[in-house]
PyMOL Python script that loads the backbone (N, CA, C, O; Angstrom):
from pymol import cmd

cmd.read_pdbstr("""\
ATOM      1  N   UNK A   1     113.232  92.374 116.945  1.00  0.00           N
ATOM      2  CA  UNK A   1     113.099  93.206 115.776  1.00  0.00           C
ATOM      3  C   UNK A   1     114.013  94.401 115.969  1.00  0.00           C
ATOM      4  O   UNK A   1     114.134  94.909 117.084  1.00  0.00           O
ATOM      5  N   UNK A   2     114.794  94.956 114.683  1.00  0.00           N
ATOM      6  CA  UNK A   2     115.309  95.574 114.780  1.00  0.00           C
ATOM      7  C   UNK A   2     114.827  96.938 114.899  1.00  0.00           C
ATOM      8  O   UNK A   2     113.799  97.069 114.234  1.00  0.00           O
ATOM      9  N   UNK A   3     115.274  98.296 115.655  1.00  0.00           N
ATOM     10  CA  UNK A   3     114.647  99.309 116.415  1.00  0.00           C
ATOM     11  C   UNK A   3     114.444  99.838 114.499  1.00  0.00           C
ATOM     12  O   UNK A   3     113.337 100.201 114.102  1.00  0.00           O
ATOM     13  N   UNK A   4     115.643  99.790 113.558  1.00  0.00           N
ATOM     14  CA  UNK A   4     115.526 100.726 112.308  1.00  0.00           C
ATOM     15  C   UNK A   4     114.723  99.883 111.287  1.00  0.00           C
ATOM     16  O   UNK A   4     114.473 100.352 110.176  1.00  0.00           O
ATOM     17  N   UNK A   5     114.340  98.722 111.628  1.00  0.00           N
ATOM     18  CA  UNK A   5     113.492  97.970 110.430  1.00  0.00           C
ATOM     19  C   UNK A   5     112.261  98.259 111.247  1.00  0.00           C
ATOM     20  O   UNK A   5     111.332  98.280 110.439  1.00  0.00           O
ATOM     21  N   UNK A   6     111.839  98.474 112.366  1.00  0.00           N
ATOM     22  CA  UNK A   6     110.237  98.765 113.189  1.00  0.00           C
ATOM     23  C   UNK A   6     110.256 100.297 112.668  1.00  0.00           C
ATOM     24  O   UNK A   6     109.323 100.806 112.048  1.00  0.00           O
ATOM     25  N   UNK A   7     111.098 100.758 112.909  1.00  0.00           N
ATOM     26  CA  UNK A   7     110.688 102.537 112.223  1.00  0.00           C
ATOM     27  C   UNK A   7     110.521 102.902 110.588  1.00  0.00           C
ATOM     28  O   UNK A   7     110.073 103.886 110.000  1.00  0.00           O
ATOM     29  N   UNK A   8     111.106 101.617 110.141  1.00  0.00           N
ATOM     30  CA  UNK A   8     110.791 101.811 108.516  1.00  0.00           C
ATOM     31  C   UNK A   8     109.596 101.267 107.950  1.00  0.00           C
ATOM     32  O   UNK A   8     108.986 101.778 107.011  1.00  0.00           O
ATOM     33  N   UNK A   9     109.201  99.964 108.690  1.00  0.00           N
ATOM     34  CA  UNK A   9     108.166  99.394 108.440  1.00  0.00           C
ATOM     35  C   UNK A   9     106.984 100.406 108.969  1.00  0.00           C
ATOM     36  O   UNK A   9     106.103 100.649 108.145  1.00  0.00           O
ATOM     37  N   UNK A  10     106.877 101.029 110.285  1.00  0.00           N
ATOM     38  CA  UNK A  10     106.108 101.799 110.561  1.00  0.00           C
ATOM     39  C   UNK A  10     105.666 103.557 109.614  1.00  0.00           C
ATOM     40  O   UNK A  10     104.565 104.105 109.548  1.00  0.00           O
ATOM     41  N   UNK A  11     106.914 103.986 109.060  1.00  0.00           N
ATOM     42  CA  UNK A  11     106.798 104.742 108.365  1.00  0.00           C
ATOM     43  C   UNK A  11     106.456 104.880 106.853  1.00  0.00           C
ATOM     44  O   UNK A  11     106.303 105.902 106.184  1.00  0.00           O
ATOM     45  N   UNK A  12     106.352 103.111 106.375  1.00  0.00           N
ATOM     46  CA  UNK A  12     105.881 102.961 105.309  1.00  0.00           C
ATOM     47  C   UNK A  12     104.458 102.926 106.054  1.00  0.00           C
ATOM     48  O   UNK A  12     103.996 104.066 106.100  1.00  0.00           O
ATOM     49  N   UNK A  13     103.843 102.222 106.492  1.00  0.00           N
ATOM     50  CA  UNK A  13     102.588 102.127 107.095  1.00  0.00           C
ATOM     51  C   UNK A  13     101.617 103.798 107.349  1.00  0.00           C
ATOM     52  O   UNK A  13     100.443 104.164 107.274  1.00  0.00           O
ATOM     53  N   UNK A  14     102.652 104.276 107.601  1.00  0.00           N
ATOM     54  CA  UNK A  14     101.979 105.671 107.556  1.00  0.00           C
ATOM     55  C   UNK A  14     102.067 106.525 106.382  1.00  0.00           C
ATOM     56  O   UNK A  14     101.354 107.514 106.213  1.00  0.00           O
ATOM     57  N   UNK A  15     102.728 106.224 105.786  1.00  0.00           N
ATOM     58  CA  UNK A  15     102.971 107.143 104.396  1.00  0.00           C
ATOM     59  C   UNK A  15     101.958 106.760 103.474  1.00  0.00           C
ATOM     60  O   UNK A  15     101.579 107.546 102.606  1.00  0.00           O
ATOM     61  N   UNK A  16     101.380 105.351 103.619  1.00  0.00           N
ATOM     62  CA  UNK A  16     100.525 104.582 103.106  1.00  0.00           C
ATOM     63  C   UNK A  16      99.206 105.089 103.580  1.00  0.00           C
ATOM     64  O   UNK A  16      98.211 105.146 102.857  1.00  0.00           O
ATOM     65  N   UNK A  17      99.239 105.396 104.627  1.00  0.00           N
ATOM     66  CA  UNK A  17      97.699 105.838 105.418  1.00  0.00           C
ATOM     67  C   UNK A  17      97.577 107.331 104.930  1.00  0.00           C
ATOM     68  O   UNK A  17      96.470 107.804 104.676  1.00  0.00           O
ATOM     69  N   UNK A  18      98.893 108.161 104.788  1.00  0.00           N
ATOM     70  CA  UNK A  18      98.533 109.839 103.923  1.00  0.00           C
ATOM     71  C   UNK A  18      98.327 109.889 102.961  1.00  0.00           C
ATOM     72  O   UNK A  18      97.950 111.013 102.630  1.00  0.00           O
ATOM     73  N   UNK A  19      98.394 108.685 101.634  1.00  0.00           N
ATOM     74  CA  UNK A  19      98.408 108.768 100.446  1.00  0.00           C
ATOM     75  C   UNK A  19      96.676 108.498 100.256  1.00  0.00           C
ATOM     76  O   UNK A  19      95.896 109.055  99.483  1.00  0.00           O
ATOM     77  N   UNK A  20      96.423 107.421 101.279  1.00  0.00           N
ATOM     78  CA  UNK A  20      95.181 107.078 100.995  1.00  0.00           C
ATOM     79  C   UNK A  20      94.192 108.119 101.186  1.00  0.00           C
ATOM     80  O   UNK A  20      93.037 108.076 100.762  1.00  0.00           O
ATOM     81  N   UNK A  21      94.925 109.416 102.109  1.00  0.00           N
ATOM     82  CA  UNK A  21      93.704 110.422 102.981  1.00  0.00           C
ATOM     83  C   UNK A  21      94.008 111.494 101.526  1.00  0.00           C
ATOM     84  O   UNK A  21      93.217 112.193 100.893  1.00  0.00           O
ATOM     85  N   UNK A  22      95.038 111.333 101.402  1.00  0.00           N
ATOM     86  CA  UNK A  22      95.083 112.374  99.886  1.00  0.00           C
ATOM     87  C   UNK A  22      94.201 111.933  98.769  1.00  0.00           C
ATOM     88  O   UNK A  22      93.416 112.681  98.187  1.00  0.00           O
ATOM     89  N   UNK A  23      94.397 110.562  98.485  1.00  0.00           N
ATOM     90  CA  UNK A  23      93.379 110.163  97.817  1.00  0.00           C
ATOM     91  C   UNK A  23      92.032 110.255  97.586  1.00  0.00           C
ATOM     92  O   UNK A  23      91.400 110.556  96.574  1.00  0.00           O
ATOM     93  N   UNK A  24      91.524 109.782  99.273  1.00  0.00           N
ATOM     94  CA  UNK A  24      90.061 110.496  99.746  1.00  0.00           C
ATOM     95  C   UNK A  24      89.620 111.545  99.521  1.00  0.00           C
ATOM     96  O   UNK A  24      88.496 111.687  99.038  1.00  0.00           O
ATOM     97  N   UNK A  25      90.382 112.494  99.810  1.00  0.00           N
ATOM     98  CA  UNK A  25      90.365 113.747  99.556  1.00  0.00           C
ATOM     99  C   UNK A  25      90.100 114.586  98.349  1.00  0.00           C
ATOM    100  O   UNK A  25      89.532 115.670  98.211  1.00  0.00           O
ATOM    101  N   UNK A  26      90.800 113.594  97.343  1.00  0.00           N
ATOM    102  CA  UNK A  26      90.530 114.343  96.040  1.00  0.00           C
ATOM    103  C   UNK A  26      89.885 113.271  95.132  1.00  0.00           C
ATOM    104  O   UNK A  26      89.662 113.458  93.936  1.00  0.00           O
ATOM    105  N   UNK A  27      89.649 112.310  95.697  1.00  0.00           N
ATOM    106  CA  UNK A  27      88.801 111.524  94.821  1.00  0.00           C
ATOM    107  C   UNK A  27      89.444 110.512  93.518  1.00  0.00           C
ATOM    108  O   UNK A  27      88.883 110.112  92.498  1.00  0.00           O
ATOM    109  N   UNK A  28      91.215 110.236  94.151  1.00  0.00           N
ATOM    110  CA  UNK A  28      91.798 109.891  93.115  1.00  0.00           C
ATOM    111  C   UNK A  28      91.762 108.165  93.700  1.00  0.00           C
ATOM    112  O   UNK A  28      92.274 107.873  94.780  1.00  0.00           O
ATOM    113  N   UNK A  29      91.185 107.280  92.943  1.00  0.00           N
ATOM    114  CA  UNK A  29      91.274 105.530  93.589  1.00  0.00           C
ATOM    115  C   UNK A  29      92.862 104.896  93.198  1.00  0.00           C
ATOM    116  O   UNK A  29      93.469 104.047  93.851  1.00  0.00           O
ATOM    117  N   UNK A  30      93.351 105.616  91.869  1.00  0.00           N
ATOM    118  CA  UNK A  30      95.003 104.850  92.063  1.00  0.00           C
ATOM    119  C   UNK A  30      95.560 105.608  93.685  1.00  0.00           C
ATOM    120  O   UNK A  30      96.213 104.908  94.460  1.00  0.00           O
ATOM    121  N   UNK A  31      95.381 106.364  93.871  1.00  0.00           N
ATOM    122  CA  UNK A  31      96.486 106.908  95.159  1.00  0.00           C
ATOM    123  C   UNK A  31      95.644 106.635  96.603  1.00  0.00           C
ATOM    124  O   UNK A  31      96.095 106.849  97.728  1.00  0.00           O
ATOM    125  N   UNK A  32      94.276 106.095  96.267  1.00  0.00           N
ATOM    126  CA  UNK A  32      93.686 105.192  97.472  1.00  0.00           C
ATOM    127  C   UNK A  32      94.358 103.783  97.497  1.00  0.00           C
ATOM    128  O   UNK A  32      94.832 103.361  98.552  1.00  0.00           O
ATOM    129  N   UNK A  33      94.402 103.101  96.424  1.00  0.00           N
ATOM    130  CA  UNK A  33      94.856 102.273  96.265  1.00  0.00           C
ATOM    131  C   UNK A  33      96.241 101.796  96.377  1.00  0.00           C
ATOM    132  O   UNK A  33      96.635 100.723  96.836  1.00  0.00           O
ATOM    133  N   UNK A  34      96.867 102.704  95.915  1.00  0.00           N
ATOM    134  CA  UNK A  34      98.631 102.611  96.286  1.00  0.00           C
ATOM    135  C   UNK A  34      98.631 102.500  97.855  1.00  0.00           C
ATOM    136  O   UNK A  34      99.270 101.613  98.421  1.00  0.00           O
ATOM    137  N   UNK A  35      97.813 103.532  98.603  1.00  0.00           N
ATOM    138  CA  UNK A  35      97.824 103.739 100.123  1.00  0.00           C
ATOM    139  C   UNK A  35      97.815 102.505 101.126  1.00  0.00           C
ATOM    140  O   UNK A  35      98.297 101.920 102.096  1.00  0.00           O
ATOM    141  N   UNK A  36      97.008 102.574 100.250  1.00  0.00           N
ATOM    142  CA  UNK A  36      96.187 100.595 101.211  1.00  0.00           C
ATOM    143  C   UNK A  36      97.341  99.346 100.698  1.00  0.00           C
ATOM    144  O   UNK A  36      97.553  98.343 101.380  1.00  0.00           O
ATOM    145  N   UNK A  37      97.808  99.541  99.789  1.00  0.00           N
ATOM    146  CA  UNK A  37      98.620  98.516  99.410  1.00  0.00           C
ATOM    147  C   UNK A  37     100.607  98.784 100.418  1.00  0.00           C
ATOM    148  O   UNK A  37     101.437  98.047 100.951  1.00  0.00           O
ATOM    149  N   UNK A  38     100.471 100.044 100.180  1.00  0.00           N
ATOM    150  CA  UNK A  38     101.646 100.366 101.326  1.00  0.00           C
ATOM    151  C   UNK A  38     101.202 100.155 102.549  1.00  0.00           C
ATOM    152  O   UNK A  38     102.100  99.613 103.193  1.00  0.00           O
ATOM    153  N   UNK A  39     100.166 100.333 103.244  1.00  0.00           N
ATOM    154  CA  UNK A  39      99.877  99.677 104.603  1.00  0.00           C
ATOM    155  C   UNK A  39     100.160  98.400 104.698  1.00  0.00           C
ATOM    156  O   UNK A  39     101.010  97.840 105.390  1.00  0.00           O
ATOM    157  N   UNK A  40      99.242  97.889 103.810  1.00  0.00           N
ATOM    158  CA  UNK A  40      99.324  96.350 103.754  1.00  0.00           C
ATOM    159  C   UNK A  40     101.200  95.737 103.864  1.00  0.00           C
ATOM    160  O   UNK A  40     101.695  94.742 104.395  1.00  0.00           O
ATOM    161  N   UNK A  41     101.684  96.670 103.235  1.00  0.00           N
ATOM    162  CA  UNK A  41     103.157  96.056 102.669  1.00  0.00           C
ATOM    163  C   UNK A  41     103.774  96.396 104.240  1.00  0.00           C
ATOM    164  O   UNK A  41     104.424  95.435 104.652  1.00  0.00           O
ATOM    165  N   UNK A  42     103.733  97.272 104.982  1.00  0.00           N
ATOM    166  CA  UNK A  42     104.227  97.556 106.385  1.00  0.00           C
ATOM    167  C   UNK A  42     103.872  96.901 107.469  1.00  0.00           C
ATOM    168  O   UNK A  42     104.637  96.843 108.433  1.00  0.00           O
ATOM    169  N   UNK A  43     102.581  96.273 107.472  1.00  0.00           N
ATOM    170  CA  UNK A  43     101.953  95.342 108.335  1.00  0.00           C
ATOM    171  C   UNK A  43     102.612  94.281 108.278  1.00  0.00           C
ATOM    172  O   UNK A  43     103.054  93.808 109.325  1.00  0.00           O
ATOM    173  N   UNK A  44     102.844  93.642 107.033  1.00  0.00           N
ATOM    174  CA  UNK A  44     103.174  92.500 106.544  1.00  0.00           C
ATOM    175  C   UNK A  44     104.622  92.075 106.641  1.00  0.00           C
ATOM    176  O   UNK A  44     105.149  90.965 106.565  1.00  0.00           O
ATOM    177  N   UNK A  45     105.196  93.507 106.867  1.00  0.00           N
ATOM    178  CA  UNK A  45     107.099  92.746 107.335  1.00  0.00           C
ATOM    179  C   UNK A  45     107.350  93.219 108.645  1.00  0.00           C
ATOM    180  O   UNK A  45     108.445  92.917 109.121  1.00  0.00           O
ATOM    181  N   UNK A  46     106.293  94.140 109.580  1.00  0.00           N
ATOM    182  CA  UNK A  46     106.136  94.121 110.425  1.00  0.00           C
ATOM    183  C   UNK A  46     106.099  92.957 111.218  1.00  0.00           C
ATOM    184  O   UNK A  46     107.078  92.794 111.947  1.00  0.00           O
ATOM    185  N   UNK A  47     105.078  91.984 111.259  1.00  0.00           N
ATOM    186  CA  UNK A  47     104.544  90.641 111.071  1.00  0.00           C
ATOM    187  C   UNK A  47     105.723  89.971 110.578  1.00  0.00           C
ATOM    188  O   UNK A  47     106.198  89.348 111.527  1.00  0.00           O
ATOM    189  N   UNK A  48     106.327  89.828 109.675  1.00  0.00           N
ATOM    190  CA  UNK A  48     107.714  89.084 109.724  1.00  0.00           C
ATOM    191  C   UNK A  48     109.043  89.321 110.535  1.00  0.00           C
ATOM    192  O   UNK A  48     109.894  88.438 110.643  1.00  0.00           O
ATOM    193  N   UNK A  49     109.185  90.779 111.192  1.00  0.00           N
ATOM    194  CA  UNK A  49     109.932  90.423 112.130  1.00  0.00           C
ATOM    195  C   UNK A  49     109.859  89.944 113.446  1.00  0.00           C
ATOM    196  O   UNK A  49     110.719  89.694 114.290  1.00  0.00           O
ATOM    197  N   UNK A  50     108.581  89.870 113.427  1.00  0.00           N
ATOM    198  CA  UNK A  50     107.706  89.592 114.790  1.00  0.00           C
ATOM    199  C   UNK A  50     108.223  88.283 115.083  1.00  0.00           C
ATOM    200  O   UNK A  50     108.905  87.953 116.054  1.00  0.00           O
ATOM    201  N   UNK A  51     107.707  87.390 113.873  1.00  0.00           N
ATOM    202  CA  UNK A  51     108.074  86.008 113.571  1.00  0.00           C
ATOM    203  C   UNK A  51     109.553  85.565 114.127  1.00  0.00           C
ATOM    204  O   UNK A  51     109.867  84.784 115.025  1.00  0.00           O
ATOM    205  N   UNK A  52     110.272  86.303 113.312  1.00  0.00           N
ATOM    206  CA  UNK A  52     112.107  85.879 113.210  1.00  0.00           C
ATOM    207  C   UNK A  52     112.608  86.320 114.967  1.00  0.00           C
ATOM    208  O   UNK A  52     113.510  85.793 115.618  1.00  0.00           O
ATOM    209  N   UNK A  53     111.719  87.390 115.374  1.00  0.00           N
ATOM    210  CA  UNK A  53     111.984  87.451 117.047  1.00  0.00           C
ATOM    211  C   UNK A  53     111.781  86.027 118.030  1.00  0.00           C
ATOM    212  O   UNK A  53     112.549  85.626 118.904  1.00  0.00           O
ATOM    213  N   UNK A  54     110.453  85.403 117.562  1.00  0.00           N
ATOM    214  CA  UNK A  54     109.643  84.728 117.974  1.00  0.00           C
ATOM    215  C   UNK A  54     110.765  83.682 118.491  1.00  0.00           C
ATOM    216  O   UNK A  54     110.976  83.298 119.642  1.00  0.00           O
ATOM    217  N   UNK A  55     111.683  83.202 116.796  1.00  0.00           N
ATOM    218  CA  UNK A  55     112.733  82.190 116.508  1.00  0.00           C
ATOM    219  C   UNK A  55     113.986  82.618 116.911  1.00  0.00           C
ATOM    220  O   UNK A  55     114.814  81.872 116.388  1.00  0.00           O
ATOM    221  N   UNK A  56     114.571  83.545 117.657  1.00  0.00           N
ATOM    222  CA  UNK A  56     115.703  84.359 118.309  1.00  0.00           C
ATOM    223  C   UNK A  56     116.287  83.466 119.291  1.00  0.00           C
ATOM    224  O   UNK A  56     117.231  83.843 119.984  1.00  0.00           O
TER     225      UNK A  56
END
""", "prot")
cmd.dss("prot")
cmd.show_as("cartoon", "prot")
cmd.util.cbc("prot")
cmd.orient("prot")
């Protein structure tokens, strides 16, 4: 995996985890929801480069 696709995937993953605590925070469920869905989306190509290493 590449060092700048693990730091992008990871930084969506976290930007995803502040939106959701902002969310919490103020009680808004679209910007809980966006949060969790950007995690999800960072895990998930995380997990695909994992794969394409696997096949290297």
């Amino acid at each position: 995996m590449s060092g700048t696709d693990k730091m992008k995937n990871k930084a969506e993953e976290l930007t995803g985890k502040g939106k959701e605590a902002v969310g919490d925070a103020t009680d808004d469920r679209d910007l809980q929801a966006e949060g969790k869905a950007d995690q999800a989306s960072g895990n998930l190509k995380q997990a695909g480069e994992k794969v394409k290493d696997v096949f290297k």
